[in-house]
Structures are given as structure tokens and as C-alpha cells.
Wavefront OBJ file of the C-alpha trace (Angstrom):
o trace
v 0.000 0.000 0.000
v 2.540 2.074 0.623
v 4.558 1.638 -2.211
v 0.877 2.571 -4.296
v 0.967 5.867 -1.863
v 4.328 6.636 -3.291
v 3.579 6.154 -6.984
v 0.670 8.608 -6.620
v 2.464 11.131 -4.843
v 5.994 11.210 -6.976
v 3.027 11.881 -10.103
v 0.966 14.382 -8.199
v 4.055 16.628 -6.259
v 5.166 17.358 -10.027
v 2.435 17.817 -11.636
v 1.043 20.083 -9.236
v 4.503 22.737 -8.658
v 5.100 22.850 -12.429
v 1.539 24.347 -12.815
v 1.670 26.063 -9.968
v 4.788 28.304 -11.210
v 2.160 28.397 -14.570
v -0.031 29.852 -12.430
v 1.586 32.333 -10.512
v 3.701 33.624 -13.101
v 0.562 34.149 -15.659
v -1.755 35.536 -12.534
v 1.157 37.572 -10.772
v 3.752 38.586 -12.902
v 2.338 39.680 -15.885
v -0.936 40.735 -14.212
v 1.069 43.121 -12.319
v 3.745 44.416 -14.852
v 0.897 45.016 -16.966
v -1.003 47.027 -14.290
v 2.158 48.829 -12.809
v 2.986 49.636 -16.268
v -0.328 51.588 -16.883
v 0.081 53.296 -13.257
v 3.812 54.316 -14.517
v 5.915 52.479 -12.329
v 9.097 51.880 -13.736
v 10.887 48.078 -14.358
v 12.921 48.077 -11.123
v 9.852 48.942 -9.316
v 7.834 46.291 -10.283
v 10.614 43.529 -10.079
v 11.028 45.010 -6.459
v 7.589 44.652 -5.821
v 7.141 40.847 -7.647
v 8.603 39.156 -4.527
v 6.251 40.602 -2.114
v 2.773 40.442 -4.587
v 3.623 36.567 -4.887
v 3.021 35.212 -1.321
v -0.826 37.285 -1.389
v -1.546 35.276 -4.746
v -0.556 31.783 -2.948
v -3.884 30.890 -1.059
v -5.789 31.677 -4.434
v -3.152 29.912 -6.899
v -2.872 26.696 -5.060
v -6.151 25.561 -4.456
v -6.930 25.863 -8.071
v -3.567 24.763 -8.810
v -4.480 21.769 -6.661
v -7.481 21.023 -8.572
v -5.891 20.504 -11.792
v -3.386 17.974 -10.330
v -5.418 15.842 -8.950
v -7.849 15.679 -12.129
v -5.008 15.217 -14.335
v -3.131 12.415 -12.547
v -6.186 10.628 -11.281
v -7.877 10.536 -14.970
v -4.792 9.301 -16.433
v -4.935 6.598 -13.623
v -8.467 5.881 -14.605
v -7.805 5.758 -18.493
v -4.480 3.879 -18.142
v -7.227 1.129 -16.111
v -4.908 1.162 -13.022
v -7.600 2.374 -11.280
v -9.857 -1.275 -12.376
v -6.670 -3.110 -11.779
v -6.685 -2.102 -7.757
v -10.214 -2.722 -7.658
v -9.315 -6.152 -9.036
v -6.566 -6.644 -6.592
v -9.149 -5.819 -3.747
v -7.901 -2.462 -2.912
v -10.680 -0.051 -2.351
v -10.564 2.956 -4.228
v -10.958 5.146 -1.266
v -6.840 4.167 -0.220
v -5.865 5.556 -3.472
v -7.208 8.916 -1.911
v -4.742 8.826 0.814
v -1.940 10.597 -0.954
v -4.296 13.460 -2.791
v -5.894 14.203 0.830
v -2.797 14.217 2.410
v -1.408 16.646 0.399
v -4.726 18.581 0.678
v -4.754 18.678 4.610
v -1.215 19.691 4.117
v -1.387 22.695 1.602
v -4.402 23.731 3.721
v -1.826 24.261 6.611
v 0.227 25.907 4.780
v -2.381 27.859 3.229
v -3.608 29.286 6.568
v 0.173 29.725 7.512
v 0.275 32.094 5.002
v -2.543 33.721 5.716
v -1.917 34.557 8.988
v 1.873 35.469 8.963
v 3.840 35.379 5.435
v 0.857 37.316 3.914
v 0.989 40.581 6.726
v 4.929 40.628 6.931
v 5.011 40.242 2.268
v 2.525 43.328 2.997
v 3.927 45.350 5.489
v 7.556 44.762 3.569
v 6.141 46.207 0.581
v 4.742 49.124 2.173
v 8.103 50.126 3.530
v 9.955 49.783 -0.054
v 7.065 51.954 -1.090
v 7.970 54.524 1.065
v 11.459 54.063 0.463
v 10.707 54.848 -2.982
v 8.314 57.708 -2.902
v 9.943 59.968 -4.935
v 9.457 57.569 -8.230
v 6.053 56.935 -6.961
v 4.771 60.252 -6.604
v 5.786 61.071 -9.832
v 4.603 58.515 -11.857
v 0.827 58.740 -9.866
v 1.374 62.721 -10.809
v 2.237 61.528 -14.300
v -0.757 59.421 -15.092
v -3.726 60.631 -12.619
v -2.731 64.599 -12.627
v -3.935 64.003 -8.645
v -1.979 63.048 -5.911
v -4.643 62.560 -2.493
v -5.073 59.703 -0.098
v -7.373 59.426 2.641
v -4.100 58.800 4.877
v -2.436 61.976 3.463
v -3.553 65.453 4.857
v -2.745 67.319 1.754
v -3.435 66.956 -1.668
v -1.553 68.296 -5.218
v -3.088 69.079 -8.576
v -1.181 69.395 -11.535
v -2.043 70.072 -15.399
v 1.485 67.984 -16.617
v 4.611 67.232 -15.564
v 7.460 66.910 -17.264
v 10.497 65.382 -15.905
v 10.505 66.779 -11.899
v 9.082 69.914 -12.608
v 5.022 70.470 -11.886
v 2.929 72.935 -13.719
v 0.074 74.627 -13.218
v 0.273 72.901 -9.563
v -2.736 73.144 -6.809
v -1.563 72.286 -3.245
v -4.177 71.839 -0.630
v -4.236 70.700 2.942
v -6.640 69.432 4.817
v -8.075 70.382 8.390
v -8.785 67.086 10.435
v -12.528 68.047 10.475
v -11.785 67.692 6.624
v -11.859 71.136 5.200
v -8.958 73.180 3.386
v -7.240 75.673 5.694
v -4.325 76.131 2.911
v -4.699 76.706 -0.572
v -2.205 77.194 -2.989
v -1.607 77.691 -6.837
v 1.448 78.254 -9.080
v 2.060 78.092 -12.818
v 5.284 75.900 -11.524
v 6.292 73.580 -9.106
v 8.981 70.852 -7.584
v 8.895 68.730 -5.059
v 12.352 68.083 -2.728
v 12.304 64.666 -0.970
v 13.916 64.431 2.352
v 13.826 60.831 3.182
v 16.065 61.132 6.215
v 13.863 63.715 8.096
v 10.759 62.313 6.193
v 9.726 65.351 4.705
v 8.504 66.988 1.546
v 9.225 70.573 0.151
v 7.177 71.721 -1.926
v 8.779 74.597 -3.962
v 6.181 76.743 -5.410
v 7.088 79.602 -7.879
v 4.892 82.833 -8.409
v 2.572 81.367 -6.124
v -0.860 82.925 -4.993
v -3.220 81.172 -2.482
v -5.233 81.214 0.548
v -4.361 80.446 4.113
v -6.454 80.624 6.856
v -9.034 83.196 5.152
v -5.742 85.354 4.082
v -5.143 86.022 0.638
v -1.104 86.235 -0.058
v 0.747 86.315 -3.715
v 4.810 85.530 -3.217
v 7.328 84.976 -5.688
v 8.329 81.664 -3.865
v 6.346 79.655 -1.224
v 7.969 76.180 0.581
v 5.949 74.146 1.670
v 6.910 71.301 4.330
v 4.840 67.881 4.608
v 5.688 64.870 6.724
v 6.081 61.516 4.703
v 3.865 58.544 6.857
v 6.375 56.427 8.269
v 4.976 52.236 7.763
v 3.931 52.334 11.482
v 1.515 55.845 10.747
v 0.020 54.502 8.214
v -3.203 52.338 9.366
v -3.404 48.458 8.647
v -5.509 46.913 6.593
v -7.254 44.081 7.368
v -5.094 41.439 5.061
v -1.809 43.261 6.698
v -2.857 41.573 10.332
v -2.791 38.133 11.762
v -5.391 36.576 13.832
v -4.239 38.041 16.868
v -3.900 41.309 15.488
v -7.486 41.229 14.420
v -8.766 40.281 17.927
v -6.635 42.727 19.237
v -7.754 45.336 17.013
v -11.471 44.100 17.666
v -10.881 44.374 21.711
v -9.316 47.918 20.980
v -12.556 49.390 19.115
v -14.897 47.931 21.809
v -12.678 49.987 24.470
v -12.943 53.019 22.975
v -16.448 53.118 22.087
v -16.946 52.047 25.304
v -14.791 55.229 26.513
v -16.637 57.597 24.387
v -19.795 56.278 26.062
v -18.565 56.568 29.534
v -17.358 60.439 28.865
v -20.667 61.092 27.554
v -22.270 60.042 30.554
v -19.836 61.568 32.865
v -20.590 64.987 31.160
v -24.155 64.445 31.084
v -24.297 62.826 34.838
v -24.760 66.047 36.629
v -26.875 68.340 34.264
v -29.051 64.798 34.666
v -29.061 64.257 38.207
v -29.980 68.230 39.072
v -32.560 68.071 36.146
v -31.307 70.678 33.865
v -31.971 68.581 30.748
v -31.131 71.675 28.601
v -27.419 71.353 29.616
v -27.530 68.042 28.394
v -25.105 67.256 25.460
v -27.711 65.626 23.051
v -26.175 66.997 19.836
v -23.123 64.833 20.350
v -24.955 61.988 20.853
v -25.401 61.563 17.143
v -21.604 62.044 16.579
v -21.221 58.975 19.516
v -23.997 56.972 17.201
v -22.251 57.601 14.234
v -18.673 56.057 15.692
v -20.381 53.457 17.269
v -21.763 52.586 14.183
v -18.881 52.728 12.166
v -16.796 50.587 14.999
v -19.564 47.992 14.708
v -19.042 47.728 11.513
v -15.264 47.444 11.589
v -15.698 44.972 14.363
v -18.013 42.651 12.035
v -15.569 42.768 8.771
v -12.893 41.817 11.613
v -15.026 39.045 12.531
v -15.455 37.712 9.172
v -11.716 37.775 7.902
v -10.698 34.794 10.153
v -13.355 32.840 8.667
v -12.665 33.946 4.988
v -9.031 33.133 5.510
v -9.792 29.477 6.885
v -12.612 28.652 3.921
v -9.712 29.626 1.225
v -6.970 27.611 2.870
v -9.119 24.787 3.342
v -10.158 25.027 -0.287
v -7.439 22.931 -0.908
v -8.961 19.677 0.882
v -12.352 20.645 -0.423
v -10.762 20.701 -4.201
v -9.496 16.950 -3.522
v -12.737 15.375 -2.807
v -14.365 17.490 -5.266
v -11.318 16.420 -8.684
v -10.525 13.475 -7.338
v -14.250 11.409 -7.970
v -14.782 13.345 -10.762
v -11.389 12.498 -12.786
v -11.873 8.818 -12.083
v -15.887 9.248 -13.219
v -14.896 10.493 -16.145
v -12.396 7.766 -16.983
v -10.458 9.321 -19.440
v -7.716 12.065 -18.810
v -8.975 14.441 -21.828
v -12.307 14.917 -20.538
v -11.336 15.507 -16.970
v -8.911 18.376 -18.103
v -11.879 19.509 -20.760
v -14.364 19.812 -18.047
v -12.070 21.725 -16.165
v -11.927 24.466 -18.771
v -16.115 24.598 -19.185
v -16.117 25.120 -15.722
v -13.572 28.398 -16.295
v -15.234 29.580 -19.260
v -18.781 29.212 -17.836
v -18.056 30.889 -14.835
v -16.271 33.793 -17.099
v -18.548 34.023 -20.267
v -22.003 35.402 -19.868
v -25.036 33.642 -19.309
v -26.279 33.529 -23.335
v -22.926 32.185 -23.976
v -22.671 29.013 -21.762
v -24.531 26.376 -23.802
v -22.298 27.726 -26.209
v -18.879 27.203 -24.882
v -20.192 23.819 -23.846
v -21.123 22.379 -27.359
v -18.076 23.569 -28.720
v -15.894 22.049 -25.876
v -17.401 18.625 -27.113
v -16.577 19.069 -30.888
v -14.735 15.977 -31.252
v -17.379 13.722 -29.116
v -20.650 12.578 -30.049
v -23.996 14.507 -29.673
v -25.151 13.398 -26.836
v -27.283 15.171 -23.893
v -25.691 16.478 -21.140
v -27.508 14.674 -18.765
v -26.875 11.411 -19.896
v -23.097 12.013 -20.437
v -23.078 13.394 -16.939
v -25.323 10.902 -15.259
v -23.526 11.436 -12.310
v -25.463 9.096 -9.937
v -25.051 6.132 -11.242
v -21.585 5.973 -12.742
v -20.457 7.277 -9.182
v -21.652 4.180 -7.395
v -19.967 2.023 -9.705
v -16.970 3.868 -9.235
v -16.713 3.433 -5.603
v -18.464 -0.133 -6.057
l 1 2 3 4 5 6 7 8 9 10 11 12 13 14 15 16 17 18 19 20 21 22 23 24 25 26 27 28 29 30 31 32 33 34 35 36 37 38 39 40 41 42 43 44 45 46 47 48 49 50 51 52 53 54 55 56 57 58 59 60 61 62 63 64 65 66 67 68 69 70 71 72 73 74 75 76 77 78 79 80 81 82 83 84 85 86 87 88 89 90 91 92 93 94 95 96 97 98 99 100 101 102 103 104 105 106 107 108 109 110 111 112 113 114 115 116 117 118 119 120 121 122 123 124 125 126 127 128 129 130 131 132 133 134 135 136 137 138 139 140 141 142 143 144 145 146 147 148 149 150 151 152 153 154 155 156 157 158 159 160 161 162 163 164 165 166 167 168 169 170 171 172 173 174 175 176 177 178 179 180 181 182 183 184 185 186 187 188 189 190 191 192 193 194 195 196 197 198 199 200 201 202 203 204 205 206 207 208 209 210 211 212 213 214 215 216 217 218 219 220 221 222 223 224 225 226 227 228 229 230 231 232 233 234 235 236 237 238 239 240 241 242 243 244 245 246 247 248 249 250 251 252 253 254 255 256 257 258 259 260 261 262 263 264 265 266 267 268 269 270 271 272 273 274 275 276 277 278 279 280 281 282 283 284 285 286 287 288 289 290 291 292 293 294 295 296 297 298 299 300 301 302 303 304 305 306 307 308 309 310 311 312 313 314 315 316 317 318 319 320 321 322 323 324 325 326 327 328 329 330 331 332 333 334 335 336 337 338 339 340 341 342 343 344 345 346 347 348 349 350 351 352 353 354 355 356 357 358 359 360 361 362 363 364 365 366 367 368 369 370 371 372 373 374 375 376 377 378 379 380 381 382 383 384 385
């Protein structure tokens, strides 16, 4: 039995990291040159990036990745009749899964592992090399969106073009925290002077006219400092935590709606005890509804992510049972791999197009009805039989 374990595993192992390089390098690679070339980013940029984009595209590539192993080597088992010949040397069929859900319980570890710690260090590595680069990146978001705003950022800079490192017709506004513009700044040029070491950005404006705080100025040069967000300003996102970060993160929201509760009541307590309900705060109290709400919300996406995170790493078990039966129903290696790509294109055409896809996917076989070529019942309890 073990020796049959062994044969199944040196064909699947193969099989399966050959096409999962395919994979990644068609999904990651040139998906992302292709988008970080339309953003602007330049070569070195996106090779720097590549290592860090690959380990996020893992928990999706290897399920599917998975999938196609599995149906390949266990429908060439079935149409080579190796799969009849255990059967007829009293093996049941369900030992020959041993190997495929091995390997699923396995990836499905690893999987998760990723998920919870490769994944959040990839992303919070990237972020920094961002930074580290922000001159290029500025530049080429100025180059292609004209706009250079971020919800993290509390300014914002406008441009017409730019051409090389000089800005023209340039609009620099900064933002209040209650969200308004106390600054606001135009010139018909502009550069920008990077100064990674103290994190900060000068923005040299020439023949510059503007408005700040309700004063109305017009200087031949303005300078204009901004802080750079260091990687431990800038706020998480929900794929750059782990587990414990997230419950962490979940226990920290509660607190502090909690606290803004408790300080509304403490400033309402004694206009409410010596009945001077005029004196009472209510106007704030929609403010306090409105975080509350918003933390509640937070707190529920929190609460889903673990569970995301553990259905797509455990996609790889579910993938096993689900190719495995089906390669050996269909007997024969060619269909196995041909109803893998109707179930791609059907899920990626449109509706009017299925039926389709599907007759043309069977040029080469008889004309026969779907539901008699996929008479799934009956051929699976011969199968197993």
C-alpha cells in the first residue's frame, strides 16, 4: 500500500509545482507588470515589488492549482485502467485517496500559515519599499492621474502635466482634520524636494498665490513642508494583520467606544441628576452613534476575515474530494482536463454564452445530452463499487 501511496504522490508533487509556477507567473507577474505599467511604475519597481505580490496570490493559486493535479493524474490513472486493476486486486478505491488528501490537509496548513503570517509581513515589507521609494512613486501617480490625495495623506496636489521633476500649473491643498482646506495654494510651476532622512517633503512653489487661513497672499516663492507617513503611521488593513492582530484590534474598538460612552455620561451625569436637561449634550450623541456605528461595523468585517481566511486555505482539501471522484468518473484524462476548462469559461462568459462554450468544448465527441453524459449518480456508485 505504501509503495501505491508513493507512486501517486511522486506523479501528483510534479504535476502540481510545475503548474503552480504556470499559475503564478501568468496571474502575478504579468498581471502586475501590466497594471504597474499603466500606473507608470518603472521596471525596477515592479521587479522590487514581484517578490512581495507573490506570497498574497498563494492561497488563491494553489487551491486551483491543486485542482488541476489531482484531475489530471487521477484521470490518467483511470484511463491507463490502473484504477480497475486495484479494484481487481481488492484495494478499495478510497486508499488511493490517501496521498491526494494528504497533500490537501497539508497545503491547507500551509495555506492558513500564510494567511496569517507570510501574507501581513510580504505586505507590510512592501509598504516600507514603497515609502522608500516615494519619490518615483509620486511622480509617476502625478504623471498618469494629474492628482496626488489619499485618505491617509492630509494634503493633496493638482497638476495640469509634468514633465520630468518639474510640476505645472500645480494646486496644493491641505486638509483640516474636520476635513476642510485651511491652505490653498496655486502656481504656474512647481517641484517637489524629498527628504527621506527627516521624512519630509518641500514643496517649492514659484509665483505662487493662495489662501491660508481666510488670508489672501501672492509671493514669488512659497515652501511648503509635509511629513512623509512612516509604515507604522500609516493604518493596517485588514489582510496586513494576523489573527491576533485582528482580535486585538477588535478588543481595541470595543474599548474606545466604550470610553466615548462613559465620557458622555460623565458629562451628562450632573446636568441629569440636578434636572437641567437643557445642559444636556444631546447633539453629540449623534456624533457617539455615528462612531459606534462605524466601529460595529469594523468589528463585524474583523469578525469575518478569520473565517474567509480558513474557507480559502481549506479550499485545498475541499478541491481533492471534489477532482478526485470526478477524474476517475470520467475515466479518461482528456475529458477531466476539458471539463475543467467549461467550468472556467462558464463561470467567465455570460449567461447567453454558456450552452455555447459547452457544445463547442465537445466538438470531437458525439452529440449526446448532457444529462446522460453526466449521469452522475449512477456511474459514481460504480466507481466506488
Amino acid at each position: 500500500m505504501k509503495i501505491l501511496h508513493r507512486y501517486i504522490l511522486a506523479q501528483l508533487i510534479p504535476v502540481f509545482l510545475l503548474a503552480l509556477i504556470a499559475f503564478t507567473c501568468i496571474s502575478v507577474v504579468l498581471g502586475l507588470v501590466q497594471h504597474a505599467t499603466q500606473q507608470g511604475l518603472s521596471l525596477v519597481n515592479v521587479l522590487c515589488i514581484v517578490p512581495f505580490v507573490i506570497p498574497a496570490s498563494l492561497p488563491y493559486t494553489i487551491p486551483a492549482t491543486l485542482l488541476l493535479s489531482v484531475t489530471i493524474v487521477y484521470g490518467r490513472l483511470a484511463a491507463d485502467n490502473e484504477i480497475t486493476a486495484t479494484k481487481a486486486a481488492g484495494i478499495n478505491v478510497l486508499h488511493l485517496l490517501v496521498p491526494a488528501v494528504g497533500l490537501g490537509i497539508v497545503l491547507s496548513l500551509l495555506t492558513l500559515f500564510l494567511h496569517d503570517r507570510i501574507i501581513p509581513l510580504a505586505n507590510l515589507r512592501m509598504r516600507n519599499l514603497l515609502v522608500n521609494n516615494v519619490e518615483d512613486m509620486v511622480y509617476a501617480v502625478l504623471r498618469k492621474d494629474h492628482v496626488l490625495k489619499a485618505s491617509g495623506l492630509a494634503y493633496e496636489i493638482h497638476v495640469q502635466r509634468v514633465e520630468g521633476k518639474k510640476l505645472y500649473a500645480t494646486t496644493f491643498k491641505r486638509r483640516t482634520p474636520d476635513g476642510t482646506y485651511d491652505t490653498t495654494v496655486f502656481a504656474q510651476e512647481a517641484a517637489l524636494e524629498f527628504d527621506l532622512e527627516r521624512r519630509l517633503v518641500k514643496v517649492h512653489m514659484f509665483n505662487a498665490q493662495g489662501i491660508a487661513n481666510d488670508v489672501y497672499f501672492e509671493v514669488e516663492k512659497e515652501v511648503i513642508e509635509v511629513g512623509l507617513p512612516s509604515v507604522g503611521e500609516i493604518t493596517p488593513g485588514i489582510r496586513d494583520m494576523t489573527i491576533r492582530d485582528i482580535e486585538n484590534r477588535k478588543a481595541e474598538l470595543r474599548r474606545l467606544h466604550e470610553t466615548d460612552c462613559a465620557r458622555w455620561a460623565f458629562k451628562s451625569l450632573g446636568s441629569i441628576s440636578n434636572g437641567q436637561f437643557d445642559h444636556v449634550p444631546w447633539a453629540s450623541l449623534v456624533g457617539l452613534s455615528m462612531r459606534g456605528r462605524d466601529a460595529q461595523r469594523d468589528i463585524w468585517r474583523l469578525s469575518v476575515e478569520p473565517h474567509i481566511r480558513g474557507a480559502v486555505a481549506f479550499g485545498c482539501l475541499a478541491f481533492v474530494l471534489l477532482g478526485c471522484p470526478v477524474a476517475i468518473l470520467f475515466e479518461r484524462g482528456e475529458d477531466s482536463v476539458r471539463l475543467l476548462v467549461s467550468v472556467e469559461l462558464v463561470e467567465g462568459f455570460p449567461r447567453r454564452e454558456r450552452i455555447g462554450t459547452l457544445v463547442t468544448l465537445r466538438d470531437a465527441e458525439p452529440r449526446v445530452e448532457i444529462e446522460s453524459k453526466l449521469n452522475v449518480s449512477s456511474r459514481l456508485a460504480r466507481t466506488w463499487s
